[in-house]
C-alpha positions in Angstrom: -32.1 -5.8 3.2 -30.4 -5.8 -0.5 -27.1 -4.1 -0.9 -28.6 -1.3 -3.0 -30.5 0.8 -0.9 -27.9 0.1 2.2 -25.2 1.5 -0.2 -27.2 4.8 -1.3 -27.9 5.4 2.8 -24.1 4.9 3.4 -22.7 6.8 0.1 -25.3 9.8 0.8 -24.3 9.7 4.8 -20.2 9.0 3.8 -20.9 11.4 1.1 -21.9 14.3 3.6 -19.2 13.5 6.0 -16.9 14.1 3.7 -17.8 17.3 2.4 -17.9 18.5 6.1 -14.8 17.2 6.6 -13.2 18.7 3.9 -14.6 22.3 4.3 -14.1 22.3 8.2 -10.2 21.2 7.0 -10.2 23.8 4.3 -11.1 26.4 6.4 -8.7 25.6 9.4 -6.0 25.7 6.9 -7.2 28.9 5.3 -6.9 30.3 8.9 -3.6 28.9 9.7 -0.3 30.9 8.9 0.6 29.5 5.7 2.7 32.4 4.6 3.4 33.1 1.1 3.1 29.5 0.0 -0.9 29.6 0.4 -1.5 30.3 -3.4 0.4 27.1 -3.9 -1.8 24.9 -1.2 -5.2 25.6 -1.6 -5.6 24.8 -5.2 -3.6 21.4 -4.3 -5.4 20.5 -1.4 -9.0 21.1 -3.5 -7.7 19.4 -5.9 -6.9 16.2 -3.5 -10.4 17.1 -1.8 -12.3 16.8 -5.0 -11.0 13.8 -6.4 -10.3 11.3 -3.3 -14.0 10.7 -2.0 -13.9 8.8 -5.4 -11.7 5.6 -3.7 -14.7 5.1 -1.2 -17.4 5.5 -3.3 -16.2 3.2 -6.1 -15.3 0.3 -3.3 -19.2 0.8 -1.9 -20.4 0.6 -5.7 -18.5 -2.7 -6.3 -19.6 -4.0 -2.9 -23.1 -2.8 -3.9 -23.1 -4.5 -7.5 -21.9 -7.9 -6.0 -23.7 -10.8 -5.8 
């Protein structure tokens, strides 16, 4: 099997996970006693949430793209 089509089953199935993750983390913080502060958190943790599934992804697209 090339490298390709492996990578676009694991980056759609990582990709999925992920999302899940986050949102099921999102939402057990949002219900968690973060007090005044939670104006501060969300927007950070989103931000985090948004840009780290970027590190895997770009690792499985070099791996993908090697020869």
């Amino acid at each position: 099997m090339s490298r390709v089509p492996l990578a676009i089953v694991l980056g759609l199935a990582g990709l999925a996970a992920y999302i899940a993750a986050a949102v099921t983390l999102a939402d057990w913080a949002g219900a968690a006693a973060l007090g005044g502060l939670r104006w501060v958190v969300q927007p950070l943790y989103f931000l985090a949430a948004g840009l780290l599934w970027v590190i895997p992804m770009r690792w499985l697209m070099l791996w993908a793209a090697r020869k």
